[in-house]
N, C-alpha and C positions, 0 to 999 in steps of 0.2 A: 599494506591494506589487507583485511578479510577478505574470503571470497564473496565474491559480487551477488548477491542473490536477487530476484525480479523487486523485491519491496525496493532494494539500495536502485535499482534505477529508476521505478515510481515515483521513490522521492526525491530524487537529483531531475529529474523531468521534473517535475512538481515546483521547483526551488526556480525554475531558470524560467518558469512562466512572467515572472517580477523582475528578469536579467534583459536588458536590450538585446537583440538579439544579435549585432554585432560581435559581442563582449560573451556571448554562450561558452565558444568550444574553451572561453581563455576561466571563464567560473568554473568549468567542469574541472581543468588543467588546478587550478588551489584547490578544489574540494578532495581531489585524490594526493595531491599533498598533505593535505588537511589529515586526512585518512591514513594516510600511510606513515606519518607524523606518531600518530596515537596509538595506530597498533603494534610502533615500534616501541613506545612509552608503555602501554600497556605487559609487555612482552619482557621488557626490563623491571619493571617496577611492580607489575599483577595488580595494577587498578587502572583505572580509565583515566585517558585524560582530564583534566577539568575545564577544558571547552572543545575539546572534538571527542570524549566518547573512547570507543574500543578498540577501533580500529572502522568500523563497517562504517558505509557511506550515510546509511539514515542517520547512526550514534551522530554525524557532524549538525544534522541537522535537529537535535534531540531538546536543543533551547530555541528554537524557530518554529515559530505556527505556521505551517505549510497551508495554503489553501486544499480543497478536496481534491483528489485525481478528477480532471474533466472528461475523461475517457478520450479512445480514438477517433471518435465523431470531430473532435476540437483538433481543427488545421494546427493553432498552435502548439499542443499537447503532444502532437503526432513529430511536428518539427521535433519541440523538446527533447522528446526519448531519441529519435536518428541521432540527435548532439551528441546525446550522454552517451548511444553505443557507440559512438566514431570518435566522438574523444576515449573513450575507455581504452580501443584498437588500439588509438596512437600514443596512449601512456603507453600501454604496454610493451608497446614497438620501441620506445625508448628505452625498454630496459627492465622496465619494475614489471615484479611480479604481484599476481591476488595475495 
């Protein structure tokens, strides 16, 4: 996977607004699969996937109409982003690197 920049968490918050929230940290868990899938496609072959993109987390959501950022005002929005950074930790912790 690319490095993570503030837009890839936006939009992985963003994505998990529509996600039960049960089932959050286990979406976040396939989207950096997702991601780390295509920047490894990309890296062998020097084009994008053709449905996860570059590697970066937004490229996966690049055929998805995301709703707007609701801001930090939105309890939910605020949950959302803690998922993505505490699942990102625990990718990482397993192993993979940005």
């Amino acid at each position: 996977m690319r490095r993570v920049l503030p837009g890839d968490i936006v939009a992985l918050a963003c994505a998990l607004l529509d996600v039960p929230g049960g089932a959050r940290a286990d979406y976040c868990m396939v989207t950096f699969e997702r991601a780390h899938a295509a920047h490894k496609y990309f890296k062998r072959f020097g084009r994008a996937h053709g449905r996860w993109g570059n590697g970066s987390l937004q490229a996966v959501f690049s055929r998805v109409r995301l709703g707007a950022e609701p801001g930090y005002g939105n309890t939910e929005y605020c949950r959302a982003t803690a998922i993505v950074l505490l699942s990102l930790d625990a990718w990482r912790r397993r192993g993979f690197s940005p």
